[in-house]
Backbone as JSON Lines, residues from 0, in Angstrom:
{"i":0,"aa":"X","n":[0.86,-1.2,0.0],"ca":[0.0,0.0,0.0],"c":[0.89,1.24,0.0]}
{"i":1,"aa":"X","n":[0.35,2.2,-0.73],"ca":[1.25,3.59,-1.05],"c":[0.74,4.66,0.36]}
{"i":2,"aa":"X","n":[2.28,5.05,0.79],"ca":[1.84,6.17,1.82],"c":[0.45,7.31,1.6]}
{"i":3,"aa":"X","n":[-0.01,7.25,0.12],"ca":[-1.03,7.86,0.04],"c":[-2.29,6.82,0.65]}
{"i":4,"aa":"X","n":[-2.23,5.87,0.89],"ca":[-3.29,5.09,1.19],"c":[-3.38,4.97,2.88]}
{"i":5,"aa":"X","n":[-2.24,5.65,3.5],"ca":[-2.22,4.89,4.54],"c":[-2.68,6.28,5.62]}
{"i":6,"aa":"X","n":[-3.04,7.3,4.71],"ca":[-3.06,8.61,5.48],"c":[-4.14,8.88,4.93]}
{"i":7,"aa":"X","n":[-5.39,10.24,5.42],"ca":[-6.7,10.39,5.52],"c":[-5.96,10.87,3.98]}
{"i":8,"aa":"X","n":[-7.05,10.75,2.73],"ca":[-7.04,11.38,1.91],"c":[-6.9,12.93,1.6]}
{"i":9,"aa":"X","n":[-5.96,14.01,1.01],"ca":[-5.74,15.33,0.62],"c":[-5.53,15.7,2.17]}
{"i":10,"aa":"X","n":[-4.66,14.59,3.1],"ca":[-4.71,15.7,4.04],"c":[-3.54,16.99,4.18]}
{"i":11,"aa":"X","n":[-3.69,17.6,4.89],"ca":[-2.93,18.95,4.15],"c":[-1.47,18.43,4.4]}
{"i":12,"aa":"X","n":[-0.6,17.89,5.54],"ca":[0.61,18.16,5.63],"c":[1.46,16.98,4.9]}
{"i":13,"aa":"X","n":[0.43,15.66,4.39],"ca":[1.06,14.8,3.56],"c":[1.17,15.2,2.19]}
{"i":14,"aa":"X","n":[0.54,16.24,1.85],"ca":[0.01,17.02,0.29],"c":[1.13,17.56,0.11]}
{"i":15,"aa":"X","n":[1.37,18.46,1.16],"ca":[2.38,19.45,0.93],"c":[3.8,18.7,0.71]}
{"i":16,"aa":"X","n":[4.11,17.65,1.94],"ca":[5.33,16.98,1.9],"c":[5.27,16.23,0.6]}
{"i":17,"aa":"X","n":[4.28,15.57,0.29],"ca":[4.89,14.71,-1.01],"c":[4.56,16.01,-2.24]}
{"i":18,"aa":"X","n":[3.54,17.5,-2.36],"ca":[4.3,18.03,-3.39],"c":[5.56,18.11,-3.72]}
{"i":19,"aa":"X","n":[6.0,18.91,-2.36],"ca":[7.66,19.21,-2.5],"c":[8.18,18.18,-2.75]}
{"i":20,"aa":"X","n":[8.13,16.46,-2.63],"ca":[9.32,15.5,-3.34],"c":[9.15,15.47,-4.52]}
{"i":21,"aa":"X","n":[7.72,15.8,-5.08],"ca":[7.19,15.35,-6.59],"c":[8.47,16.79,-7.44]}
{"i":22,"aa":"X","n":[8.28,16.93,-6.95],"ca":[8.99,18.93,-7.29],"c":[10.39,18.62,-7.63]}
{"i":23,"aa":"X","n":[10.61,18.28,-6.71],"ca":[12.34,18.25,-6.17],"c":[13.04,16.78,-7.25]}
{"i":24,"aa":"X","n":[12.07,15.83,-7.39],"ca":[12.42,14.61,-7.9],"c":[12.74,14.81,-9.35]}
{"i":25,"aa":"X","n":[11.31,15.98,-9.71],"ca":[11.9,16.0,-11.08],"c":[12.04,17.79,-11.63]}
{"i":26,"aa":"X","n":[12.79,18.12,-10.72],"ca":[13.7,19.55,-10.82],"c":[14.19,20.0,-12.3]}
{"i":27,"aa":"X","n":[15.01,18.88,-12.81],"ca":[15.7,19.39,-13.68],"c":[14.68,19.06,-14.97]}
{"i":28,"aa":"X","n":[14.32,18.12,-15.03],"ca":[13.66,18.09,-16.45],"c":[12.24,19.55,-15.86]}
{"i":29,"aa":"X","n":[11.76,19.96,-14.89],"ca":[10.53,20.89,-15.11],"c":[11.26,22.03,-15.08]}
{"i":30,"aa":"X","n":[12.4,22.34,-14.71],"ca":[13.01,23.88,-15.14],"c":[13.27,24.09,-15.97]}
{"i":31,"aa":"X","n":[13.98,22.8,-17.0],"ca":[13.87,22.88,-18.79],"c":[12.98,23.07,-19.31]}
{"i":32,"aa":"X","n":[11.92,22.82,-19.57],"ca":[10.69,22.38,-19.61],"c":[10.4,24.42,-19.53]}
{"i":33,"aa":"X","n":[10.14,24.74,-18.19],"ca":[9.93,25.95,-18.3],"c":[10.57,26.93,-18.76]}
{"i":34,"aa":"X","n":[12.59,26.83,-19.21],"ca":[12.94,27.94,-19.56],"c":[12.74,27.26,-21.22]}
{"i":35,"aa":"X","n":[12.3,26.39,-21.68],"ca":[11.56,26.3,-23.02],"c":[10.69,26.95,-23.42]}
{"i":36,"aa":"X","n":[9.42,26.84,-22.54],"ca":[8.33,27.8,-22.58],"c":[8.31,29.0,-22.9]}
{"i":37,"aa":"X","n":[8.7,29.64,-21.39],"ca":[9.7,30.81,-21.56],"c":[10.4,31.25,-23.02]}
{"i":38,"aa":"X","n":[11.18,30.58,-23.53],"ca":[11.23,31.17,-24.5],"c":[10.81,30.97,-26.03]}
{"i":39,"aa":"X","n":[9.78,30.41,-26.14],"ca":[9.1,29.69,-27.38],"c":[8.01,30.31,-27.26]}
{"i":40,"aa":"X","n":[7.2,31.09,-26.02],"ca":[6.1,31.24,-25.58],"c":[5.26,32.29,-26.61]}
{"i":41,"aa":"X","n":[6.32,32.91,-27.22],"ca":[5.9,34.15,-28.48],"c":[5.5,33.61,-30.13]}
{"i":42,"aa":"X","n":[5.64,31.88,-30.0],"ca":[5.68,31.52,-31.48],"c":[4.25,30.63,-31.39]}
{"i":43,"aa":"X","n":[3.23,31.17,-32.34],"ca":[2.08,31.15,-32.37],"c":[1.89,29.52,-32.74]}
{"i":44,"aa":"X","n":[0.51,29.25,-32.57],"ca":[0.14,27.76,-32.53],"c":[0.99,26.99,-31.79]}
{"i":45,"aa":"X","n":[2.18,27.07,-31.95],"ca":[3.25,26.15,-31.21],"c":[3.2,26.1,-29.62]}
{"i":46,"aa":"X","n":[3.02,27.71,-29.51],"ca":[2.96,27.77,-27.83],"c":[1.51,27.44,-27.37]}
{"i":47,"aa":"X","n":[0.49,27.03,-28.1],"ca":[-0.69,26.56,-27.21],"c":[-0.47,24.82,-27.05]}
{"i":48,"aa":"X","n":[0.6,24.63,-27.66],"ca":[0.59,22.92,-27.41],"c":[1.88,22.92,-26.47]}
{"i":49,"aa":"X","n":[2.53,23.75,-26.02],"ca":[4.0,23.66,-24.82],"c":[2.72,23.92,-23.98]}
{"i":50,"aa":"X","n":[2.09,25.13,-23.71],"ca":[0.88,25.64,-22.73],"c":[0.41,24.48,-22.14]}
{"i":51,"aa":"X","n":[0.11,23.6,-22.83],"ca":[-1.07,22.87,-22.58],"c":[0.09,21.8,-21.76]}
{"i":52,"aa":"X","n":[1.35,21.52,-22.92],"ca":[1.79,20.04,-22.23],"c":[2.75,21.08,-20.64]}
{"i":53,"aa":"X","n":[2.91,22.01,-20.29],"ca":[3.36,22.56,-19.17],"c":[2.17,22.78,-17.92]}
{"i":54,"aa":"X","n":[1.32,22.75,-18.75],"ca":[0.04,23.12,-17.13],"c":[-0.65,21.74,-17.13]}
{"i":55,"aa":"X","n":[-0.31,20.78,-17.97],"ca":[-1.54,19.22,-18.1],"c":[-0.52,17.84,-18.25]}
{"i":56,"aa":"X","n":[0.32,18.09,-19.31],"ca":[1.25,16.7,-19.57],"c":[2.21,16.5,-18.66]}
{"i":57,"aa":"X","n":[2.98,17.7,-17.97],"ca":[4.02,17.68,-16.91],"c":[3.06,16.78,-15.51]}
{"i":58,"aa":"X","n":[2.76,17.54,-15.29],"ca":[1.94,17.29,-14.01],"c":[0.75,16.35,-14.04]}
{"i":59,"aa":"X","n":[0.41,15.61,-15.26],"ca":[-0.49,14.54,-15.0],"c":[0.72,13.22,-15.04]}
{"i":60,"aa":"X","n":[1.8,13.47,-15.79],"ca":[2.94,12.8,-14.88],"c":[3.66,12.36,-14.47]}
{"i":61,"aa":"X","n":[4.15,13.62,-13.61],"ca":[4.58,13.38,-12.53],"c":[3.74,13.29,-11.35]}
{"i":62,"aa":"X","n":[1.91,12.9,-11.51],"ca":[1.46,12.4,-10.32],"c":[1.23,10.76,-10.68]}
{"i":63,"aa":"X","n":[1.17,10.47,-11.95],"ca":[1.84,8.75,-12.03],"c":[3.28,8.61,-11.67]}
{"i":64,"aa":"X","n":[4.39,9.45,-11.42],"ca":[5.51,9.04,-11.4],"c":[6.3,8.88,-12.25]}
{"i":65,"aa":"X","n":[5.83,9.18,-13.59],"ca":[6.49,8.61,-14.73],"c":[7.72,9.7,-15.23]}
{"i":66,"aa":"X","n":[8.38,9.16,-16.01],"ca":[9.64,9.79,-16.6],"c":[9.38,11.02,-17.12]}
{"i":67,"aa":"X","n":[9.66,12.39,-16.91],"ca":[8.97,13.6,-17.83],"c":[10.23,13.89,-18.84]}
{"i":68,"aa":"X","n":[10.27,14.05,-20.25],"ca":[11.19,14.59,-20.54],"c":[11.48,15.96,-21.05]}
{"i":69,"aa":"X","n":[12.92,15.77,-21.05],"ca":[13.42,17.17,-21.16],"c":[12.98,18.44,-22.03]}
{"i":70,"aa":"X","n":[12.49,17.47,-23.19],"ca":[11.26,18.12,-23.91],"c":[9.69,18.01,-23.85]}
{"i":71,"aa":"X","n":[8.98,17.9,-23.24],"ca":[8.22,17.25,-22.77],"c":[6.96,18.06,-23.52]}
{"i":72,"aa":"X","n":[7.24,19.53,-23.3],"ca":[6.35,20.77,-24.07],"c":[6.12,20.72,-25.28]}
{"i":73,"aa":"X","n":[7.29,20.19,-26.25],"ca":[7.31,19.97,-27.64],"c":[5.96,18.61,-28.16]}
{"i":74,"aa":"X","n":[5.57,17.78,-27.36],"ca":[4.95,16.32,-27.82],"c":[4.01,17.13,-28.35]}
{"i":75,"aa":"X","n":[3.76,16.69,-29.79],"ca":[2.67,17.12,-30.61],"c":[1.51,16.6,-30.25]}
{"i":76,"aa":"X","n":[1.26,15.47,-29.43],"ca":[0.06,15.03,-28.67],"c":[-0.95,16.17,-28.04]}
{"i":77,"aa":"X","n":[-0.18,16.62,-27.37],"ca":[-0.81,18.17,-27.23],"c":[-1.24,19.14,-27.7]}
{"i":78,"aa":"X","n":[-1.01,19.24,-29.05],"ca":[-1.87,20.25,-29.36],"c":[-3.03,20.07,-30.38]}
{"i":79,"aa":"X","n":[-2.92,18.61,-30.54],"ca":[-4.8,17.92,-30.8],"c":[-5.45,18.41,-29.91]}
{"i":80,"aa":"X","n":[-5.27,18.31,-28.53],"ca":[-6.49,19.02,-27.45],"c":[-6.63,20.41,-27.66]}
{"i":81,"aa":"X","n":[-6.29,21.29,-28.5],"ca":[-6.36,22.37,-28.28],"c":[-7.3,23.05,-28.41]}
{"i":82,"aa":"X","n":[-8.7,22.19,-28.69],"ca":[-10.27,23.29,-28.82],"c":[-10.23,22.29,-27.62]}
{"i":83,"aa":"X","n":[-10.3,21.86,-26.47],"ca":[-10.98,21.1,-25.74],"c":[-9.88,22.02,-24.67]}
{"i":84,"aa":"X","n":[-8.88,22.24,-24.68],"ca":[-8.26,23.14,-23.64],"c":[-8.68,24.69,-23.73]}
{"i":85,"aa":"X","n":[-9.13,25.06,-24.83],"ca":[-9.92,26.48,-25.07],"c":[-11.47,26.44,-24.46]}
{"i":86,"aa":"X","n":[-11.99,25.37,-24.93],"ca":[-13.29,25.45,-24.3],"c":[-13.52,25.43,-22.84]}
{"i":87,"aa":"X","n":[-12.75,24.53,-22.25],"ca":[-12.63,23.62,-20.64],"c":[-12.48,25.11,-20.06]}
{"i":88,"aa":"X","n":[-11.01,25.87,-20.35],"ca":[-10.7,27.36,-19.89],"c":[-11.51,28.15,-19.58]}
{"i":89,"aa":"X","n":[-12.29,28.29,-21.44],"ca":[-13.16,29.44,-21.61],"c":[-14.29,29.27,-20.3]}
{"i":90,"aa":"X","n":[-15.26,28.17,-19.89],"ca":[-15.96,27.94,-19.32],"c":[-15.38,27.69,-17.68]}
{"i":91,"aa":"X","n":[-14.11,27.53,-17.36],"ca":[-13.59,27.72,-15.95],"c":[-13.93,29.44,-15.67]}
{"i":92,"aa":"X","n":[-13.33,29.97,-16.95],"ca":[-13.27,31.39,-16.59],"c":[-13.91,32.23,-16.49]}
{"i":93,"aa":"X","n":[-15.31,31.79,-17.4],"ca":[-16.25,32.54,-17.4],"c":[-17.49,32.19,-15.97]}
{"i":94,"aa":"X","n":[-17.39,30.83,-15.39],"ca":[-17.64,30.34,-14.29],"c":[-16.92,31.03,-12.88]}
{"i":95,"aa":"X","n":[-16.33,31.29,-12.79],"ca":[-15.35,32.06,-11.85],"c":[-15.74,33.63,-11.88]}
{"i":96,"aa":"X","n":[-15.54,34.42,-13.11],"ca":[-16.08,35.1,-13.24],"c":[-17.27,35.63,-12.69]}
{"i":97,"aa":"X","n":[-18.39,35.14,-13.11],"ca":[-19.51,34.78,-12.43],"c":[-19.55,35.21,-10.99]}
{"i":98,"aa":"X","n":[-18.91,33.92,-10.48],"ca":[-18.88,33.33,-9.13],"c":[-18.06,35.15,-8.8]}
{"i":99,"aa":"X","n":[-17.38,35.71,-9.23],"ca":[-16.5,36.83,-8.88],"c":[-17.27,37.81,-8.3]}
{"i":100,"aa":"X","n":[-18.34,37.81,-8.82],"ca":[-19.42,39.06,-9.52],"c":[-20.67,38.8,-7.72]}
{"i":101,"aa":"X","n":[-20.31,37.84,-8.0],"ca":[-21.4,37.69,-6.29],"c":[-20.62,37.64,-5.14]}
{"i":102,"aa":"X","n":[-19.87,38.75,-4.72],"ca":[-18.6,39.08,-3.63],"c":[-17.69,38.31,-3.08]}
{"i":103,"aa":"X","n":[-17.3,37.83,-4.52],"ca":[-15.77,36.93,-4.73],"c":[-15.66,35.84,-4.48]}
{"i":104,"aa":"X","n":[-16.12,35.76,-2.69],"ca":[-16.03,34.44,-2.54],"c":[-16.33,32.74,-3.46]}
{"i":105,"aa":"X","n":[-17.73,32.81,-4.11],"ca":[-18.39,32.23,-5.19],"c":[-17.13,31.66,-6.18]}
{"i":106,"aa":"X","n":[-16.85,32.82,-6.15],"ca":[-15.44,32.47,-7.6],"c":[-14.29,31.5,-6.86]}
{"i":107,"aa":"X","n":[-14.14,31.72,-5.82],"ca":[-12.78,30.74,-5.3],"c":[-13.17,29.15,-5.2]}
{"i":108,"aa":"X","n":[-14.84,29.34,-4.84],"ca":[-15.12,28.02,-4.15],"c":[-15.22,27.21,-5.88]}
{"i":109,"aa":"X","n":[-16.06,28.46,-7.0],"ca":[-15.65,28.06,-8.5],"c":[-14.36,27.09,-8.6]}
{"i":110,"aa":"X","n":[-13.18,27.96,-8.77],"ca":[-12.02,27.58,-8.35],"c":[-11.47,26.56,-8.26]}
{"i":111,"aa":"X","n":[-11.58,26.38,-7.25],"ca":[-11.14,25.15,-6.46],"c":[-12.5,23.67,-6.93]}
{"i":112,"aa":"X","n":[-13.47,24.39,-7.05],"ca":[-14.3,23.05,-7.69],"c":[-14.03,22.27,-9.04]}
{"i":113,"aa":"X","n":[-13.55,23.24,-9.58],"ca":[-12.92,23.16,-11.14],"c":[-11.79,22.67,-11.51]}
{"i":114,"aa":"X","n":[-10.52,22.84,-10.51],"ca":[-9.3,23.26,-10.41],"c":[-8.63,21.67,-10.92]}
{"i":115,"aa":"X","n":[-9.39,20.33,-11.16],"ca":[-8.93,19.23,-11.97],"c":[-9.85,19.17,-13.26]}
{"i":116,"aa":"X","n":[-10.84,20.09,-14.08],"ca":[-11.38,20.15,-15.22],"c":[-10.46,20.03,-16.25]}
{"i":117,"aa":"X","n":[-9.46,21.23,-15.94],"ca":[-8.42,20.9,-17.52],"c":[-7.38,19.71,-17.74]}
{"i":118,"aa":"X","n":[-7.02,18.96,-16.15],"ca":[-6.28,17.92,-16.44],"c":[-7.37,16.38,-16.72]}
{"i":119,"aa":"X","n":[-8.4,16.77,-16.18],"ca":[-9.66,15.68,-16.79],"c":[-9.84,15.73,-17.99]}
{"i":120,"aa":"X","n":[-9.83,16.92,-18.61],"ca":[-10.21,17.01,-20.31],"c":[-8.98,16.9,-20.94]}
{"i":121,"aa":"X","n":[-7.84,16.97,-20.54],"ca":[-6.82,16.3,-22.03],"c":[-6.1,15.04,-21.17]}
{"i":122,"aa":"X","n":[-5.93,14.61,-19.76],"ca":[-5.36,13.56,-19.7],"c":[-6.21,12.73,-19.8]}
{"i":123,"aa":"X","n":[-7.27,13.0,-19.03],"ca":[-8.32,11.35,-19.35],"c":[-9.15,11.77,-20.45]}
{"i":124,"aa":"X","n":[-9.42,12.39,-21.34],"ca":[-9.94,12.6,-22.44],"c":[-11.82,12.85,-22.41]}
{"i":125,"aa":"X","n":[-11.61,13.41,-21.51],"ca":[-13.48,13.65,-20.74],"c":[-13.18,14.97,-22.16]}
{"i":126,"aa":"X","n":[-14.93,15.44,-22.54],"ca":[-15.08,16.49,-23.01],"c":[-15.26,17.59,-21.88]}
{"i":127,"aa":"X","n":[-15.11,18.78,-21.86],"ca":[-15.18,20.19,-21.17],"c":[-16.3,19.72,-20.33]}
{"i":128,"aa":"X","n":[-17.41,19.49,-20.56],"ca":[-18.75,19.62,-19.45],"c":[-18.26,18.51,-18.84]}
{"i":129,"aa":"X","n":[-17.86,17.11,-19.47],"ca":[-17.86,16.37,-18.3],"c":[-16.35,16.09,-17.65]}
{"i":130,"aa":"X","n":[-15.65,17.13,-17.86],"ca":[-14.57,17.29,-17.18],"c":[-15.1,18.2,-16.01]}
{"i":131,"aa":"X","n":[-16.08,19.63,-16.41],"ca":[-16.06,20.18,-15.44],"c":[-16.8,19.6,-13.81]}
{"i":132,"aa":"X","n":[-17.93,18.66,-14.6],"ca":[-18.75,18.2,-13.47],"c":[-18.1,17.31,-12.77]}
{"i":133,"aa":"X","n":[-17.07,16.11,-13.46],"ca":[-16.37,15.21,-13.04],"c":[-15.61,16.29,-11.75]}
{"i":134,"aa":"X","n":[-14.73,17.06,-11.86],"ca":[-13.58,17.36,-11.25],"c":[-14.88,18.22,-9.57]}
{"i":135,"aa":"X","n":[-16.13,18.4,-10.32],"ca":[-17.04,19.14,-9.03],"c":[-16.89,17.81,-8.19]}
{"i":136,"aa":"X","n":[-17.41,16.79,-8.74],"ca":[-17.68,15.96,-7.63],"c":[-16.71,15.08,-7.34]}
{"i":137,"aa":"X","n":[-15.38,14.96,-8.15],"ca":[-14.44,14.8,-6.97],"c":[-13.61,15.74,-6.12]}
{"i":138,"aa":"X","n":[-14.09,16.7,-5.85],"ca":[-13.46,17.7,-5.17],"c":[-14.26,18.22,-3.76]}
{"i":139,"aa":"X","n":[-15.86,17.44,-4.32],"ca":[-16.5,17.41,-3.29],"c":[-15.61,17.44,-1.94]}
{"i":140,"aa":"X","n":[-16.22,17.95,-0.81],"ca":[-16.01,18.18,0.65],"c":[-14.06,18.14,0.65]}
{"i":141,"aa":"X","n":[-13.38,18.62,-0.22],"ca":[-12.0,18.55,0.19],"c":[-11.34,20.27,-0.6]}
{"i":142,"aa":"X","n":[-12.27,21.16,-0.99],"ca":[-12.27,22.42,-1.44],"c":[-11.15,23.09,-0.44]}
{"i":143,"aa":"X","n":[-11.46,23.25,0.84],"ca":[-11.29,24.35,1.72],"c":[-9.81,23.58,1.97]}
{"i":144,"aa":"X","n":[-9.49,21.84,1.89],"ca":[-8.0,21.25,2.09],"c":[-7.42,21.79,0.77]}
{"i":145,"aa":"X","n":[-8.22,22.26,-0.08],"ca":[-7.02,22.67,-1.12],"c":[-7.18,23.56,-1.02]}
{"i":146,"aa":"X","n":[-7.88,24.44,-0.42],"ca":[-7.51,26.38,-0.31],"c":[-6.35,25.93,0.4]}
{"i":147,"aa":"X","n":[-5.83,25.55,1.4],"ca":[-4.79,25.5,2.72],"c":[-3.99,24.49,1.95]}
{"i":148,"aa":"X","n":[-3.81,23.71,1.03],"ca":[-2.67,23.34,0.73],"c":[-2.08,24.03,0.07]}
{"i":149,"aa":"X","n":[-2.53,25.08,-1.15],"ca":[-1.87,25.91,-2.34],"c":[-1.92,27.57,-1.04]}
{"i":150,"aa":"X","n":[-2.46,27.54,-0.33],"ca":[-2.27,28.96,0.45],"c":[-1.33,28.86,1.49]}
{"i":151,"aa":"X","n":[-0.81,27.57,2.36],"ca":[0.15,27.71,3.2],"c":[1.72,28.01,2.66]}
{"i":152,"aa":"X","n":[1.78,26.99,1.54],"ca":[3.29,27.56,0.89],"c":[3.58,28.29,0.46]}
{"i":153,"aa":"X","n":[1.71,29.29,-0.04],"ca":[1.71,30.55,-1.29],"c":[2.4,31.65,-0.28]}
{"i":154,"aa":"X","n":[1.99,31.22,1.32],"ca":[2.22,32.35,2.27],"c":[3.46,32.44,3.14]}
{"i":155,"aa":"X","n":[4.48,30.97,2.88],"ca":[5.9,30.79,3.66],"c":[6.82,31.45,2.29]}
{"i":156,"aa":"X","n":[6.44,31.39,1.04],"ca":[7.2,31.82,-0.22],"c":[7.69,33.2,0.12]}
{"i":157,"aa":"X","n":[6.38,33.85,0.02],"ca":[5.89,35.15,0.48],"c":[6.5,35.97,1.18]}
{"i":158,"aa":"X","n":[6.15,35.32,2.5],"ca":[7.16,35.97,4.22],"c":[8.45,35.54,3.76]}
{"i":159,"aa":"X","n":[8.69,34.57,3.2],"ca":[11.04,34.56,2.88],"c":[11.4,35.68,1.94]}
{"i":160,"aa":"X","n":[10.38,35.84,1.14],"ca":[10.9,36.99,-0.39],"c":[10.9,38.15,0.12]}
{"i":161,"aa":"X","n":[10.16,38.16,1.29],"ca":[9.99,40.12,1.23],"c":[10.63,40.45,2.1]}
{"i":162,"aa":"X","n":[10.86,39.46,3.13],"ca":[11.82,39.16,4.14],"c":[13.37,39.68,3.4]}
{"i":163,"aa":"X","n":[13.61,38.63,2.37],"ca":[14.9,38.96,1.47],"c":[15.09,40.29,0.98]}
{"i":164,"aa":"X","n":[13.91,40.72,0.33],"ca":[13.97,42.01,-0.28],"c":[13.86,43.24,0.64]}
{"i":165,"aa":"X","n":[13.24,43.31,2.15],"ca":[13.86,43.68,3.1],"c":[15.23,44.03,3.66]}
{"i":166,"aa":"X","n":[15.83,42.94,3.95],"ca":[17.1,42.77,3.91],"c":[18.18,43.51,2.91]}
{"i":167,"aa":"X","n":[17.9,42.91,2.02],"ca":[18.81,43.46,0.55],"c":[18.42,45.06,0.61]}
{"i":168,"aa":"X","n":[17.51,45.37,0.72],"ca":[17.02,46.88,0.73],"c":[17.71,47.64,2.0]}
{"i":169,"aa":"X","n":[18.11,47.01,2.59],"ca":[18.48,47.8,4.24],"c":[19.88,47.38,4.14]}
{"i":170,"aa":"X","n":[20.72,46.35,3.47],"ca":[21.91,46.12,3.52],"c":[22.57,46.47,2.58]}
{"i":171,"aa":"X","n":[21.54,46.97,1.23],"ca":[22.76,47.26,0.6],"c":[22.96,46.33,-0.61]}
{"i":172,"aa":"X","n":[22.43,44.97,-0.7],"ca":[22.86,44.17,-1.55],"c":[21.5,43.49,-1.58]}
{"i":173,"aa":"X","n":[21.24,44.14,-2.93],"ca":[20.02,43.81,-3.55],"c":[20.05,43.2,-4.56]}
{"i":174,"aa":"X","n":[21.19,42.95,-5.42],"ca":[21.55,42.04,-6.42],"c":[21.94,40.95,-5.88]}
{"i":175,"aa":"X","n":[22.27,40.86,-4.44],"ca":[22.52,38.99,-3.87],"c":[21.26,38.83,-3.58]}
{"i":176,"aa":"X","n":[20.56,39.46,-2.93],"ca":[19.04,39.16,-2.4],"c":[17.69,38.85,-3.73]}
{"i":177,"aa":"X","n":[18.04,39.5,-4.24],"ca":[17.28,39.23,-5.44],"c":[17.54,38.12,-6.23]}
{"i":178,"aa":"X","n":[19.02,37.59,-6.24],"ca":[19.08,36.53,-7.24],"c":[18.42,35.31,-5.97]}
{"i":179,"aa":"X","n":[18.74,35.66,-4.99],"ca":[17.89,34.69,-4.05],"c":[16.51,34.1,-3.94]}
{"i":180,"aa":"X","n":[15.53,35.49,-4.35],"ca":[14.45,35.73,-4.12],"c":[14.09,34.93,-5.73]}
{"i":181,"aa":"X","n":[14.66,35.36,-7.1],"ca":[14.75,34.41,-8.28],"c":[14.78,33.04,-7.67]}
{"i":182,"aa":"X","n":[15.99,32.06,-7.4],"ca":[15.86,30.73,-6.68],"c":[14.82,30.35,-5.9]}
{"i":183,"aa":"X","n":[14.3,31.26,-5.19],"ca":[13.2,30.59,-4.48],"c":[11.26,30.84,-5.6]}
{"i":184,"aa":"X","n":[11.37,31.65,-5.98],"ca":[10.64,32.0,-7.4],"c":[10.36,30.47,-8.16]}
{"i":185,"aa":"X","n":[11.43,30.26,-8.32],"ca":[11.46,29.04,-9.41],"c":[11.8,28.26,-8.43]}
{"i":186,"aa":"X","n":[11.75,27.63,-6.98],"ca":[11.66,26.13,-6.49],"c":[10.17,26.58,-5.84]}
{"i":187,"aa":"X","n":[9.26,27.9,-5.63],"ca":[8.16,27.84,-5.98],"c":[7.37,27.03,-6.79]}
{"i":188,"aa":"X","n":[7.66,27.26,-7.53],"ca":[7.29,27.08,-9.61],"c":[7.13,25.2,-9.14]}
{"i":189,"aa":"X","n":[8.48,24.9,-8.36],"ca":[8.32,23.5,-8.98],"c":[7.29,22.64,-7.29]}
{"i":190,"aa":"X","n":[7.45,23.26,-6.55],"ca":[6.56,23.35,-5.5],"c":[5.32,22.83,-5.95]}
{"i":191,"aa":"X","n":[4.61,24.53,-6.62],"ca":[3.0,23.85,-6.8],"c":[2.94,22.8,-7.96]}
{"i":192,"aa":"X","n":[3.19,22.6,-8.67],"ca":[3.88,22.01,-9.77],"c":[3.48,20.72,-9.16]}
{"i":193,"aa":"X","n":[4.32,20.39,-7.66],"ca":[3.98,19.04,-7.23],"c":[2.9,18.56,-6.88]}
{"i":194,"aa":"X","n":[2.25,20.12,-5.98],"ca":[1.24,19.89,-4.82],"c":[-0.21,19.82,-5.99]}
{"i":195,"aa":"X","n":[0.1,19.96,-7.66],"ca":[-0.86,19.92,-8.34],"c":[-0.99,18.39,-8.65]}
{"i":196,"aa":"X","n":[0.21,17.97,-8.6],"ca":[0.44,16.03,-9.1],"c":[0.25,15.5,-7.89]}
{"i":197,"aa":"X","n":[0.29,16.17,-6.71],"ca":[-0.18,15.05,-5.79],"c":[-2.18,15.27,-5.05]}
{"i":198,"aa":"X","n":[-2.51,16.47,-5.64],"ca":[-3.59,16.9,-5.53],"c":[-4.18,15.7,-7.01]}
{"i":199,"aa":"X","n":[-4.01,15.81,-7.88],"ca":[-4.53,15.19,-8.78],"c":[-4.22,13.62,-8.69]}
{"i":200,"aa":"X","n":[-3.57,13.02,-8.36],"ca":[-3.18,11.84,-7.73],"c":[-3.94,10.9,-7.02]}
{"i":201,"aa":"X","n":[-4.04,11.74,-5.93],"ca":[-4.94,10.99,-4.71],"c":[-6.69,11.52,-4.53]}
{"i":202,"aa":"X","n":[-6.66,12.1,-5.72],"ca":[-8.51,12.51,-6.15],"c":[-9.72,12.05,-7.34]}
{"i":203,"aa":"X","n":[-7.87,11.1,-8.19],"ca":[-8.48,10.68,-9.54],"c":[-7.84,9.52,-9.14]}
């Protein structure tokens, strides 16, 4: 049995610990991966199929575990989904939206109800509606564990950077503090990155 089995489901401090290994395990192929993006991100059609395999193919997995490679953004597999990742979006966003418009709150709980729709519609190949309803009802009663899993690290990132940029600002050395505040930026990046493969993991 997998340590995910042996602990209450999405509970917050096993989420967080196995994001950060999912992160850390595969470091180097998702920082390639992103300074690819990064810079391909301006060349049309091409960048909606890196888009897609950086927010859906990375992270559906690395919550199987599987090998990601170094190119991973390039697989032309990805950008067949590309009216089914426009639609899934269009309708997260315009749902949220919505939800925005009736004093915000609405939109988060949107959010977070939604927040496995786009990896339902191109990894398991659900269409948009029944990605979106699929990902409602498995997200059922575990919403508010994923506000507090993506908000506790969003808020230790946070307090170290400004902390740094503090520092650097009062000492004087804002070009060491800053390239610091960069490093932690990008082991951010690969952070949620995890806590999205192990959120999607132990819900699908």
């Amino acid at each position: 049995m997998s340590d995910a089995g042996l602990v209450k489901k999405l509970a917050i401090d096993f989420t967080i610990k196995e994001g950060v290994a999912i992160g850390v395990k595969n470091i180097v192929p998702i920082l390639v991966n992103v300074l690819l993006w990064v810079l391909t991100v301006w060349i049309p059609y091409l960048n909606v199929g890196t888009t897609i395999g950086l927010y859906v193919g990375i992270i559906a997995k690395a919550s199987r575990g599987e090998a990601i490679s170094m190119t991973e953004i390039f697989n032309p597999r990805y950008r067949k989904y590309m009216g089914d990742f426009f639609l899934t979006s269009g309708l997260i966003g315009l749902g949220i939206s919505i939800g925005i418009i009736f004093f915000f709150i609405p939109g988060i709980i949107i959010g977070l109800a939604w927040c496995l729709a786009l990896m339902l519609a191109i990894d398991k190949g659900k269409n948009p509606i029944e990605a979106i309803s699929l990902s409602n009802n498995l997200t059922y009663g575990y919403k508010w564990r994923i506000f507090a899993i993506y908000l506790i690290p969003c808020l230790v990132f946070t307090i170290v950077q400004l902390i740094l940029i503090v520092v650097g600002y009062a000492a004087e050395i804002g070009g060491f503090t800053g390239f610091l505040v960069l490093l932690i930026t990008l082991f951010e990046v690969l952070v949620f990155i995890g806590l999205q493969a192990s959120i999607y993991k132990q819900l699908t």
